[in-house]
N, C-alpha and C positions, 0 to 999 in steps of 0.2 A: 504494500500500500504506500502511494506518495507519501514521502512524509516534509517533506519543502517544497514553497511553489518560487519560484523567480518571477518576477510581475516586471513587466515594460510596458509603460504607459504608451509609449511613440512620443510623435511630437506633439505639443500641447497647442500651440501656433496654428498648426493647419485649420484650416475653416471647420472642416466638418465638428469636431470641437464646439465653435459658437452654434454650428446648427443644432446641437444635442443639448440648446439651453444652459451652456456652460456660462457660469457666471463670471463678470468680471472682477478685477480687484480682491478677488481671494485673499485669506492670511495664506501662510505658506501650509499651516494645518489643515484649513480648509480646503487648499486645492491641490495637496497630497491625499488626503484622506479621500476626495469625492475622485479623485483619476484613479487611483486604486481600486475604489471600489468599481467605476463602471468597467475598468478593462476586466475586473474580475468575472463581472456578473456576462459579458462580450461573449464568452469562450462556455461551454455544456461540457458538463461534466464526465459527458462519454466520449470525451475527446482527449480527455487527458489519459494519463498514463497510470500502471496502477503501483509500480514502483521507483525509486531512484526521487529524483528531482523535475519534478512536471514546471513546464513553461507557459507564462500566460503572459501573451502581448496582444495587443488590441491593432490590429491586424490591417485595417483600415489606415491607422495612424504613425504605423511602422517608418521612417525615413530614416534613410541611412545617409550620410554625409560624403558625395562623389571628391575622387580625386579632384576634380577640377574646383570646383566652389572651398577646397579645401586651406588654400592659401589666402584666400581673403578672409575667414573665421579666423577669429577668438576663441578657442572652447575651453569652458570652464566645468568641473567635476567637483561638487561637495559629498563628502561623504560624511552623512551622521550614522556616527557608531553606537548600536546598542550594550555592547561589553567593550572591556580593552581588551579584546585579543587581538594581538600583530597580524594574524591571518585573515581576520576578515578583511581587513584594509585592502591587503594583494588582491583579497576573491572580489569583493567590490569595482575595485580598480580593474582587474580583468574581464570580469563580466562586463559593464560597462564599452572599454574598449572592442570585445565579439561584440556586444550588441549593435553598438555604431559603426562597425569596419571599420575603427581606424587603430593605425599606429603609435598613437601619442595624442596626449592631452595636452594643452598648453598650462594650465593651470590647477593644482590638485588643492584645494580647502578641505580641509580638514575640523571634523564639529565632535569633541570628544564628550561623552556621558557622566561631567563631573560637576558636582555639587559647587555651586558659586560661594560657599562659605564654606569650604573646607582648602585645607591646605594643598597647593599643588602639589600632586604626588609624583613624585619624579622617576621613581622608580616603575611605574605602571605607565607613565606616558612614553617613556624610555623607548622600548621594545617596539610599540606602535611608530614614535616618529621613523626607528632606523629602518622602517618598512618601507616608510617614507622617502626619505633616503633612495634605499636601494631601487624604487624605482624610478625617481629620479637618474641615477646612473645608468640604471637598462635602459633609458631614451624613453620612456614611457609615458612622464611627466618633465613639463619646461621648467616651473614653477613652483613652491610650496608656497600654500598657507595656512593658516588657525583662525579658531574663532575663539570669541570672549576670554583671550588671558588679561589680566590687570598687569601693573606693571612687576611685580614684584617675578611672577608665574614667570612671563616672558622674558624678564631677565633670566632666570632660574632655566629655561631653555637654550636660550642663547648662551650660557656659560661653557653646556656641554653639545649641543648638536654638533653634527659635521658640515652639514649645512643650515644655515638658519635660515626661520622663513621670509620670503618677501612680504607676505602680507598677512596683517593682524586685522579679523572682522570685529566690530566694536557695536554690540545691541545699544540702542540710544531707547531701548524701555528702560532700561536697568541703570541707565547714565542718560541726562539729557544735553550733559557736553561731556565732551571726551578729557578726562583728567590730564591737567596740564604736566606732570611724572611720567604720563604715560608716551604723549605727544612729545618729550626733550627725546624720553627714550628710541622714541622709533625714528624719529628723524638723525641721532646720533647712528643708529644702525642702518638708514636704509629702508626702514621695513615702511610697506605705505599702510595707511589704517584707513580701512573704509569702514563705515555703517551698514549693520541690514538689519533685517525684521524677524530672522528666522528665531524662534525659540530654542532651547534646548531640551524640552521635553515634547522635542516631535514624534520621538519614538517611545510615547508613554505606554506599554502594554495593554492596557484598559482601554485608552481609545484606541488603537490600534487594530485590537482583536472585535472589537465592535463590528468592524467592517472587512477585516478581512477572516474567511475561514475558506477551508482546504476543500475545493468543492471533487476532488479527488481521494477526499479521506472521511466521505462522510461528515461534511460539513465540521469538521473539529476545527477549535480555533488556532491562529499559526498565531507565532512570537514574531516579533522582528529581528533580525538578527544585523542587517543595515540597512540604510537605503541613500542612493545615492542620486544626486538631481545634477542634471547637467544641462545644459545650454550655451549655443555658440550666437556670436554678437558679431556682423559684418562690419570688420573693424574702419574701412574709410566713413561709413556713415554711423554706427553707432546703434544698429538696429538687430534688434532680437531676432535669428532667425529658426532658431530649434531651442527647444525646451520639454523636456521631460523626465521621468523618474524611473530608476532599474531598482528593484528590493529582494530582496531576498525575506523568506519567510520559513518560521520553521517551528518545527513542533518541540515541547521542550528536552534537551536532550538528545534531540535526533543529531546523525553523525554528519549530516550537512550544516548545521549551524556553526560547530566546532571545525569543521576541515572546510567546508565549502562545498562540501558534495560533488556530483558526480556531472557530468556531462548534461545539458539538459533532453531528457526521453520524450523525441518527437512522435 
C-alpha cells in the first residue's frame, strides 16, 4: 500500500488556475493548502499505485521550463523543512529539479522548523546547511539563502559555514522594521535581507492533514515531511513566470519520509 504521495501542483500562473475560481492574493497558507488540495482531489484513486511512492500532479498545469526561455529566468527554490534531517533537503532539492527538467537552480532558500524563542541550535542546523553546501558544489544550486535568523543566529552561522548565505529573509509580522544589529550585520557581510510573508508554521501537521490524505491508502492522513515552492521571474522585466509547489507527504514512520523513498510508481 502507498505509503507517500509527492504532490506537484504545476504552474500556479497558467490561466486555467483563474478559470477554476482560484483566488487572488492568497497568504502563502492559503494558497498552499487550497493547490494541494485541488491537485489532490484532480487524480482517482485507481490511478495511483498501491505501493512505493505514488505521484500526484495536476496534469493540466504540469510546465516544465525549455532550454530556450531558460537563460532569461531567475528560478528560485524555498524549501520548508518539517524535521532537520540533512536528507530531506537533497530529496527536496532533487525532486524538484526531475520535476522541472532542469539542471540547476539559481537560488536555494532555505525555511528551517525552529522555535523563534529558542536558542539557535547549531549543532542540528549544522548537518542541514552542509547539505546545502554540497549542492551548491555539485552545480545544483547558484545561490544560498535562510529565512528568519536574528542577528545573533546568523552570526553564529556565518562563524562556521563554508559558504555563507547571500541572502537573509526577514518576516516584517514579527518585526515591523528590520533591527538596525541586524542591517550593520548583513551589509558588513554581503548578505542582502529581503522581506516576505511566509510563516513558519506552514507545515503545521493539523492543518496540513486536514487537507491532504493518501487517496491511495484508504484515505489515511499523510504528514508532511517538506515542501518546496519554486518560481522563476523573467529577469529583464521582472515578471512572474512559473510558480508552484512539489511536497512530499508521508505517513508517520514510513521509510520514505526518512530516506526519500523510492522512484515515483507511475
Amino acid at each position: 500500500m502507498a505509503h507517500s504521495l509527492l504532490v506537484h501542483t504545476g504552474n500556479l500562473k497558467l490561466s486555467m488556475w483563474r478559470e477554476a475560481n482560484w483566488k487572488p492574493n492568497q497568504s502563502t497558507e492559503e494558497e498552499f493548502k487550497n493547490s494541494i488540495t485541488k491537485t489532490v482531489s484532480s487524480v482517482s484513486s485507481d490511478s495511483l499505485p498501491n505501493e512505493g511512492l505514488a505521484c500526484v500532479r495536476h496534469s493540466s498545469a504540469i510546465q516544465t521550463i525549455t532550454e530556450a526561455e531558460r537563460p532569461n529566468l531567475s528560478i528560485t527554490v524555498k524549501v520548508f523543512l518539517n524535521s532537520m534531517q540533512p536528507q530531506l533537503l537533497r530529496d527536496a532539492v532533487t525532486r524538484v529539479l526531475s520535476e522541472l527538467e532542469l539542471g540547476k537552480i539559481d537560488t536555494l532558500l532555505l525555511s528551517l522548523p525552529l522555535d523563534d524563542s529558542e536558542t539557535f541550535p547549531e549543532e542540528i542546523v549544522c548537518p542541514v546547511w552542509k547539505v546545502a553546501e554540497e549542492l551548491l558544489d555539485a552545480g545544483q544550486v547558484g545561490q544560498l539563502g535562510i529565512a528568519d535568523l536574528d542577528v545573533k543566529s546568523l552570526e553564529l552561522l556565518c562563524s562556521w559555514a563554508k559558504v555563507q548565505p547571500s541572502i537573509n529573509q526577514v518576516n516584517l509580522a514579527s518585526c515591523c522594521v528590520i533591527p538596525q544589529d541586524l542591517v550593520e550585520f548583513a551589509q558588513s557581510k554581503g548578505i542582502q535581507l529581503q522581506t516576505h510573508p511566509d510563516p513558519r508554521t506552514l507545515l503545521a501537521p493539523g492543518a496540513v492533514q486536514t487537507c491532504v490524505r493518501n487517496p491511495a491508502a484508504g484515505g489515511r492522513c499523510l504528514q508532511p515531511s517538506w515542501v518546496a515552492r519554486y518560481s522563476s521571474v523573467i529577469t529583464c522585466r521582472g515578471v512572474v513566470q512559473h510558480k508552484g509547489y512539489v511536497a512530499l507527504f508521508s505517513e508517520p514512520c514510513s521509510p520514505s519520509a526518512v530516506n526519500g523513498g523510492n522512484r515515483c510508481a507511475e
